[in-house]
N, C-alpha and C positions, 0 to 999 in steps of 0.2 A: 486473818486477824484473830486476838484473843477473845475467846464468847465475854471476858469482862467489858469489851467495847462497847457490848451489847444491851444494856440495861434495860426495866423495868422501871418508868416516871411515871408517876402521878398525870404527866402531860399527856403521854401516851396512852393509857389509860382512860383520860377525856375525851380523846379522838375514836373509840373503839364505838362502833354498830353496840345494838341489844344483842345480834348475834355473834358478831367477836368477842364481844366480853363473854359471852352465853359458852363457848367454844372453850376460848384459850384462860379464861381464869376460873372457870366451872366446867372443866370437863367436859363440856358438851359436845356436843355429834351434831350438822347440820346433816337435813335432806340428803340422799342419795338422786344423783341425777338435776337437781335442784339448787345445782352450786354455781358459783362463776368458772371454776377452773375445771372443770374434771371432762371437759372436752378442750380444753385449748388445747391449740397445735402450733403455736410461734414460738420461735427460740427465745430465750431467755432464761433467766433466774428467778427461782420464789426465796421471798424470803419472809421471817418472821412480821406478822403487823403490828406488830407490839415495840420490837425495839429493831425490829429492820436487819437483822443478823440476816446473812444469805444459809437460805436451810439445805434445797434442792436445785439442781439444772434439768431444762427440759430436756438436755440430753441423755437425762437419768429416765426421763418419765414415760410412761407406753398404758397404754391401754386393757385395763384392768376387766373390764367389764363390769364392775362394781357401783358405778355410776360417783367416785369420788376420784380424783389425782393420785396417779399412782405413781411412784418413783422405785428403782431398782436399789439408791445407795442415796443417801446426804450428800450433798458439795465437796462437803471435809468431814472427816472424821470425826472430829470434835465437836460436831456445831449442835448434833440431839443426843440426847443420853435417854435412857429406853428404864423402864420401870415394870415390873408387876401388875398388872388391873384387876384383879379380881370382881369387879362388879360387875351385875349382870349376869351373877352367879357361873363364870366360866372365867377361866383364868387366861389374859390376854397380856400380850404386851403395849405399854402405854409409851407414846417419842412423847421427849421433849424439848423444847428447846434449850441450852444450854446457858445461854443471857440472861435471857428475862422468864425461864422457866416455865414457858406458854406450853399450855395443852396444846397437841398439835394433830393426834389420832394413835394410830397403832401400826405395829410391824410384825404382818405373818411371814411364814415360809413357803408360802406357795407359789413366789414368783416366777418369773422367768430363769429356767436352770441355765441359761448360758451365762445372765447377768449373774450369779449367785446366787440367785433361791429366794432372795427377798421382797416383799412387799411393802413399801411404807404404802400404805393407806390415810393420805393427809386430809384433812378439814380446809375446803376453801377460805372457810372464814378466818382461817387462821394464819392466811398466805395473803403476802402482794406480790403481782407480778411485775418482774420488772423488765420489758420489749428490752431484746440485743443491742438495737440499735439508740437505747437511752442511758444504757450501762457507763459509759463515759461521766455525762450528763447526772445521773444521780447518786454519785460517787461510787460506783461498784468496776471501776476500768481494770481491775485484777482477773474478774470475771470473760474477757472481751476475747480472749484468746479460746476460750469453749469453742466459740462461733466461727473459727478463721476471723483474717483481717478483712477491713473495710476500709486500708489505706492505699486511697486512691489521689495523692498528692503528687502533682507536676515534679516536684523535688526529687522524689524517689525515681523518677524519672533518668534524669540525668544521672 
């Protein structure tokens, strides 16, 4: 789907934690180790909390040691567009989201060399996740084939 799907509302916006707003519309960095996501292990999709763009699959993500979510690549190509950071006095690269423009973290090179070399480094507070098996269910059923099927219908049967 086009990141214009993807907007930035005033609604969404209201809905946002002290720390998602803190995150995705100030830059901000939550805790390391201190997050909801940066140990989960269940299949699914993250996606933006702002405007629900899908960012990342857990199929992308592994174990950084960094104590935040770590993903190898975006879902799609187009869904973060990457920027300059120089704050902090060191020049890093800043993701973002492509919709609704949400801070989301930064992208090193010191990933895993067989995935590419990359690292997103993402902000839990900047992600919802959404379990495989609700993907149908919260309109993201394009996603569903990441996971294999789960059609287990008498129909198909016959």
């Amino acid at each position: 789907m086009p990141s214009s799907n993807y907007p930035k509302t005033p609604e969404a916006l209201s809905r946002l934690t002290p720390m998602q707003h803190r995150v995705t519309q100030e830059d901000g960095t939550e805790p390391s180790f201190r997050n909801e996501y940066w140990s989960n292990h269940e299949p699914g999709i993250y996606v933006d909390v702002v405007s629900g763009q899908p960012l990342f699959s857990s199929t992308d993500k592994y174990e950084s040691g960094t104590g935040w979510p770590s993903f190898t690549r975006p879902i799609e190509s187009d869904a973060v567009r990457t920027k300059t950071d120089r704050k902090l006095w060191m020049e890093r690269t800043e993701v973002r989201s492509t919709g609704a423009d949400s801070h989301l973290g930064h992208v090193f090179d010191d990933g895993p060399a067989d995935a590419g070399g990359l690292r997103y480094c993402m902000n839990s507070a900047a992600l919802r996740f959404i379990p495989a098996d609700e993907l149908e269910a919260q309109g993201y059923p394009e996603y569903r084939s990441l996971f294999g099927t789960t059609d287990t219908s008498e129909e198909n049967a016959s």
